[in-house]
Each structure stands twice: as C-alpha cells, then as structure tokens.
C-alpha positions, 0 to 999 in steps of 0.5 A: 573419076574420084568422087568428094567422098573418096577424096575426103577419105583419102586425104583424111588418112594422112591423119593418124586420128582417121587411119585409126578410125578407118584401119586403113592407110595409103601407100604411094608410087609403083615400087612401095604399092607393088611389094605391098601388093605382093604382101599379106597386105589387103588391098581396098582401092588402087588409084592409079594413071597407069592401066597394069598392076600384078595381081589386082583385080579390075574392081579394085582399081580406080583410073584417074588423071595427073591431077586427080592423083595430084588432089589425094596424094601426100606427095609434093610431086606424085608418082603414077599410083596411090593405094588404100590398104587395111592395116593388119592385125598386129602380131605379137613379138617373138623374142629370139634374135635380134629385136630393135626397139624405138624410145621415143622416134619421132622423125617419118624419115627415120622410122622408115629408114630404120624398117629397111634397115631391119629388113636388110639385115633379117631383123624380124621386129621392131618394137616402139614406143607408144609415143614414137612416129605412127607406122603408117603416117604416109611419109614412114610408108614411102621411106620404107619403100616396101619393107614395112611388109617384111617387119613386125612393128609393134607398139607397145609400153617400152619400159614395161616391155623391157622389164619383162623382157629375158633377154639383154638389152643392148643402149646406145650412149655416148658413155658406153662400152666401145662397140667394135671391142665387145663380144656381141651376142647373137640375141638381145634387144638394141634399144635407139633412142629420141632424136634430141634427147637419147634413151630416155632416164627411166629406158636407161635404167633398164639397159644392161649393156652401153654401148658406143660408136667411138668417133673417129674425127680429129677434132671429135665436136660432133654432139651425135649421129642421126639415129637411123644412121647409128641404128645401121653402124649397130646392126652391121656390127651385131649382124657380122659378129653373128657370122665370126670375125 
C-alpha cells in the first residue's frame, strides 16, 4: 500500500522545484524502468503491480494496484510500474566527436526524442541550454525510452561554452550552406535551435558553419522542420560522412 507521504513525494517529482530539491525523478513502464535498472542509475523504490524485476532487491519494491499506480503516475494511462531514481552526478563533457547541443528546447517530446537520437547514432553528449526542457521532467524520461541512461546531458551556459569551445560549430538556418554538398568533419559541435524561434542571435554569432536541409516540396511554403526531426536528417548525414560516401 502506498502511504500519503509516498504519494505527496512521488507526484512532487513531476515538478522540477522538487526534483531539484530531492535529487530524484520517476521513471515509467517496463521498458524505460528495465534499462535504467540496468544502468548506472540507482534505483530508491520500485512500484510496480507486477511481481518480477531483474536485479531488484525485495526491500526495494513496492507492490500496489491498478489505482494505486494510477494516483502516483504521470501518465494518462499507466503502465504496470513506476520507479524513483536518484539522479547522478553530472559528468563533464569530453569534446571529441560529434556533440549536439540545445538553444533553448523546450518541447519534453523533443528533448526525449533527440536523446534517442544521440544514442542510436553514438552521440555521447548533449549539451543544453540552462533555459532548455529539464532532463528529467517525466515526459523527456518516458520519450527517452531509455536512452537517457547512454547519453551525457549537461546544462551549462551555451554562448559561454561555445565560445570556448575548440572545435567547429556547425548551426542549422534556413540560409546556410546546403548540408548534403558539404565535406563534414568527423568532430564538431551541431548546434539546434528554439522551436519557434531557431538559433538564438547571440548562438548564432558563434556558429562557424550554416548549414541547411534544402526542401525538396514543389511548392516549398513549409516555414521549418520540427526540431528533432531535423536533428536526425543532420546526424545521418554527419554520421555517414564518418563512414565515406
């Protein structure tokens, strides 16, 4: 049975105030709780209406109902198990490869999105914006769908990081240099921007390359891709230049 108090903090975490507060976060359904579970991710309390879990103690898990869950879940429609999980000290960035990083994200579904993303394609950090979507606001962990346990994200000051930074800095503009014509380098940092609003003035005087995704649509009145959608064209295209045409 799940007492008010684990109820009050549970619910809390879907707050960024009290995630920061508790250093923990939640994590839902079988698939997303099983890779953190096989991650460096420490687990606090599994709540679950299922009975097996690889690699989980006893005391650790919390038997409850269908609508026990349903009162702690951040999901419309839950899905058999919810887990706490301490977040981990963040690791500093090693810049070599490719780095993406995020001006101003702000959609869950996106940052999620563009985590698998990195992870698929050996992506090994992600640097965001202090402003972008918190990490682990419940709906960028569930987008994830794991892969928040194979990708260094860090939050850091962006235009300060970019300025420092020694290797090429690759932004996406409407304007800039048609992707697919480019010699792409096997290291540098490929900048997305805003949903609304792009690169922001001040990143985009930092970019040292522009690059573009041309369309291709006859009539061409598309204003723009949505962000993770480009961010994958980009790191198929960068990722297989690695490899030789």
């Amino acid at each position: 049975m799940v007492s008010k108090n684990q109820i009050k903090l549970i619910t809390g975490l879907q707050q960024k105030k009290y995630r920061k507060q508790h250093k923990l976060f939640i994590a839902e359904g079988i698939k997303v709780v099983q890779e953190l579970l096989n991650s460096n991710f420490e687990l606090q309390e599994l709540y679950t209406t299922q009975t097996v879990f690889q690699g989980v103690t006893t005391a650790k898990i919390i038997p409850v109902t269908d609508a026990e869950l349903k009162k702690i879940s951040a999901l419309t429609n839950p899905n058999s198990c919810l887990g706490v999980f301490k977040m981990p000290e963040t690791k500093q960035v090693t810049e070599k490869g490719l780095i993406v990083a995020l001006d101003d994200v702000r959609d869950p579904g996106n940052l999620g999105t563009i985590i698998r993303l990195c992870d698929w394609f050996g992506i090994e950090n992600l640097v965001c914006s202090e402003q972008s979507v918190d990490l682990y606001n419940p709906k960028v962990v569930q987008a994830t769908m794991g892969s928040i346990a194979r990708v260094n994200v860090v939050y850091t000051d962006l235009e300060n990081y970019i300025t420092n930074t020694r290797l090429p800095v690759f932004g996406t503009f409407m304007d800039g240099e048609n992707v697919y014509t480019q010699k792409l380098p096997q290291e540098g940092i490929i900048v997305m921007g805003n949903e609304a609003n792009g690169i922001s003035d001040a990143i985009a005087q930092k970019v040292t390359q522009k690059i573009a995704i041309p369309r291709f649509g006859k009539v061409q009145e598309t204003e723009s891709l949505n962000v993770a959608t480009a961010t994958a064209i980009l790191l198929s295209e960068f990722c297989r230049n690695l490899n030789g045409r």
